[in-house]
C-alpha positions as CSV (number, residue, x, y, z in Angstrom):
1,X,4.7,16.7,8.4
2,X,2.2,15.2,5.5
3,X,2.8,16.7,1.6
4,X,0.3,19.1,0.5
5,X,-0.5,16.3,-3.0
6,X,-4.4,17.7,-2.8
7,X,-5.3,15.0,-4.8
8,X,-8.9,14.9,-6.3
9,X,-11.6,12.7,-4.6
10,X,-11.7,11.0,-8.4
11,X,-9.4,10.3,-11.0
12,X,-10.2,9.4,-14.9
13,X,-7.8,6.8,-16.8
14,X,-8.9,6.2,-19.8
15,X,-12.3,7.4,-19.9
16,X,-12.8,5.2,-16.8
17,X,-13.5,7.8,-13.4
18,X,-12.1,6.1,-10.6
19,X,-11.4,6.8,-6.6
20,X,-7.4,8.3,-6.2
21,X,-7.1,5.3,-3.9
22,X,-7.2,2.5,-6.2
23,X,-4.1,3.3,-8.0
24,X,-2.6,3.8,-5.1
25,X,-3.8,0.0,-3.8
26,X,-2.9,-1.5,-6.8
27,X,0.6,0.1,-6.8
28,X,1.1,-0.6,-3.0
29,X,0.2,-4.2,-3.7
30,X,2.3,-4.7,-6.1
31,X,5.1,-3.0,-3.9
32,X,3.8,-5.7,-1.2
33,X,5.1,-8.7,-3.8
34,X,8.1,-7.0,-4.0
35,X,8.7,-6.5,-0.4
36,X,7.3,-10.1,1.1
37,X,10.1,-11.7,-1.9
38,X,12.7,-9.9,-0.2
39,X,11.6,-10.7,3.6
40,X,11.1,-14.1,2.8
41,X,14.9,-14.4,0.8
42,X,15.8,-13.1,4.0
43,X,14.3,-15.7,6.1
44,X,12.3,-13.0,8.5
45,X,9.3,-15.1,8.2
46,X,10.9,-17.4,10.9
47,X,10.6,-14.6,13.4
48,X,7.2,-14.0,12.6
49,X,4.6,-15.7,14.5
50,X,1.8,-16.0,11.5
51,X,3.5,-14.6,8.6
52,X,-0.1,-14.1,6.6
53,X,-1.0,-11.9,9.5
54,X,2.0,-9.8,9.5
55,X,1.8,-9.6,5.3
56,X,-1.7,-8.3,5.9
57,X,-1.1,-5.7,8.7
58,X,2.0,-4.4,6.7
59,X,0.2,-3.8,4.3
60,X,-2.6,-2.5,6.2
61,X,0.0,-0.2,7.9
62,X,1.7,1.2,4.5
63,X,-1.9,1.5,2.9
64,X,-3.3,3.6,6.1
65,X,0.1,5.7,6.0
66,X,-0.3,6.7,2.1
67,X,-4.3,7.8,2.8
68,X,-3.4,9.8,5.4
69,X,-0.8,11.6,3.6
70,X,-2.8,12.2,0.4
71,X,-6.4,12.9,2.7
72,X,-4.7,14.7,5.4
């Protein structure tokens, strides 16, 4: 079910050792902008009874997913 990625605990990127997760949060964030211009183009937000909270547990939710298929 997951993909076997075994990823290292810690990454370096330009001499600069990092967690694997932090490219991973910056690239799902910037994924977030792109989705939440899209949903709100096509007035979802409306639906939505707090839209902040449903930004935040989307992302919470795609976050959690790509964790638990790189630390399985």
């Amino acid at each position: 079910m997951f993909l076997d990625l075994n990823l290292p605990l810690d990454i370096t990127f330009l001499g600069v050792q990092m967690p694997t997760l932090l490219p991973i949060f910056v690239s799902l964030a910037v994924f977030m902008i792109w989705v939440d211009t899209i949903l709100s183009e096509l007035g979802a937000y409306k639906y939505v009874w707090h839209a902040g909270l449903f930004r935040t547990a989307l992302f919470v939710c795609l976050f959690s997913f790509a964790c638990l298929t790189i630390y399985h």
